[in-house]
Structure formats: structure tokens, C-alpha cells
C-alpha positions as CSV (number, residue, x, y, z in Angstrom):
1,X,0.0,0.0,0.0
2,X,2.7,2.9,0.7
3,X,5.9,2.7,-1.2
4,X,9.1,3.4,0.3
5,X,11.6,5.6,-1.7
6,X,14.8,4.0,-2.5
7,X,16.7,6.8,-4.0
8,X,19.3,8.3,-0.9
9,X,19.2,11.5,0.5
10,X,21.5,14.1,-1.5
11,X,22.3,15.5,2.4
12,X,24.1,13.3,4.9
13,X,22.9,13.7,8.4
14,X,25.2,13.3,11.2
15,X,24.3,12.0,14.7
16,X,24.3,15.6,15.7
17,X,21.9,17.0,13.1
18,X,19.2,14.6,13.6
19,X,19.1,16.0,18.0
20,X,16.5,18.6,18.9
21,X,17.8,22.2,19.0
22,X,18.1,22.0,23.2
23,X,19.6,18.1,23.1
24,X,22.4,19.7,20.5
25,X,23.3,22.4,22.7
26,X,23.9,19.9,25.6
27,X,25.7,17.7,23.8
28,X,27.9,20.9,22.0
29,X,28.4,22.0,25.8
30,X,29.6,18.6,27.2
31,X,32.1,18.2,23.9
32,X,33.3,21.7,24.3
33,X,33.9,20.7,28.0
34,X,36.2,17.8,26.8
35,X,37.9,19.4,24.2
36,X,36.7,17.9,21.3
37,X,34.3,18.7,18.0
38,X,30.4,17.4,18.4
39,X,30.8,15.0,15.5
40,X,33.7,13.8,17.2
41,X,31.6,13.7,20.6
42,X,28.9,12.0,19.3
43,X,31.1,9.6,17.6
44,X,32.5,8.4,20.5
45,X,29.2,8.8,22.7
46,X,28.1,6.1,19.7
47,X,31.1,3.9,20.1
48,X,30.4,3.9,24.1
49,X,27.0,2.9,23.8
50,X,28.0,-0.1,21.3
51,X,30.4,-1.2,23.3
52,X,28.5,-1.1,26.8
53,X,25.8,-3.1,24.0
54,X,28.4,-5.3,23.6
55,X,29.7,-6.2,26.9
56,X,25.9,-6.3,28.4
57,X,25.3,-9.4,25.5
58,X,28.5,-11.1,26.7
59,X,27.3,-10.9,30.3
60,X,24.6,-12.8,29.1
61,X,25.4,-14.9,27.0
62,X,28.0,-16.3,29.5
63,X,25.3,-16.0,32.1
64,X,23.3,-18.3,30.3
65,X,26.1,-20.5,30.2
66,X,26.6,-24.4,31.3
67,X,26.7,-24.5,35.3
68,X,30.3,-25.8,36.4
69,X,31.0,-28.7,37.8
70,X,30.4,-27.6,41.7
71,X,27.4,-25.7,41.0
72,X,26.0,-29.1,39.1
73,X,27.1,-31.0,42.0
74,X,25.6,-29.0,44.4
75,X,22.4,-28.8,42.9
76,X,22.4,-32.8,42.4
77,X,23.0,-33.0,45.9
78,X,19.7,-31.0,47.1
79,X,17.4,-33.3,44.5
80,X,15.3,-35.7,46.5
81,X,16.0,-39.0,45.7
């Protein structure tokens, strides 16, 4: 029923273009604060996020992990028999 368009914007958007006007001025403050360009803020504000992403996936998966061998042994030992 609606048809996407599949030709790509002429404009490339950064991170930073695509915040609300008061969301880009906090952001341009906190980057002027480090020392740094907003691109380059956001940039790395990206790369934190994806790697927090990251880590927070490998807690789990390893949470969801096979029990080790006391942990098995302990929880055979409170089955009834």
C-alpha cells in the first residue's frame, strides 16, 4: 500500500543533526567541555553505547552458560531422591 523511496538523500545527516535544538546544545556544551568537536563527541558517545551493547550481550550470553562442575554437584546434591 505505501511505497518506500529508495533513491538516498543528497544531504548526509550526522548524529548531531538529527538531535533537537536543546539536546544539541547539551551535547555541543559537554564536547566543548572535553575538548573535542560534536561530530567527534557524538562519535565516540556512539562507540560507548555499542560497546556497553556489547559487553551487556557477553554478560549474558556467558550467564546463560553451562553450570560448572560444583554448581551441578551442588544442585544434584539437594534433589530428592
Amino acid at each position: 500500500m505505501f511505497r518506500r523511496s529508495t533513491s538516498t538523500p543528497a544531504v548526509k545527516t550526522t548524529p548531531a543533526a538529527s538531535l533537537a535544538s536543546g539536546k544539541q546544545a547539551y551535547e555541543a556544551r559537554r564536547a566543548a567541555k572535553a575538548g573535542v568537536s560534536l561530530e567527534r563527541w557524538m562519535a565516540d558517545k556512539q562507540k560507548r553505547a555499542q560497546s556497553e551493547l556489547d559487553s551487556a550481550r557477553k554478560a549474558r550470553v556467558k550467564a546463560q552458560a553451562k553450570p560448572g562442575l560444583l554448581r551441578r554437584l551442588l544442585e544434584r546434591a539437594h534433589k530428592p531422591l
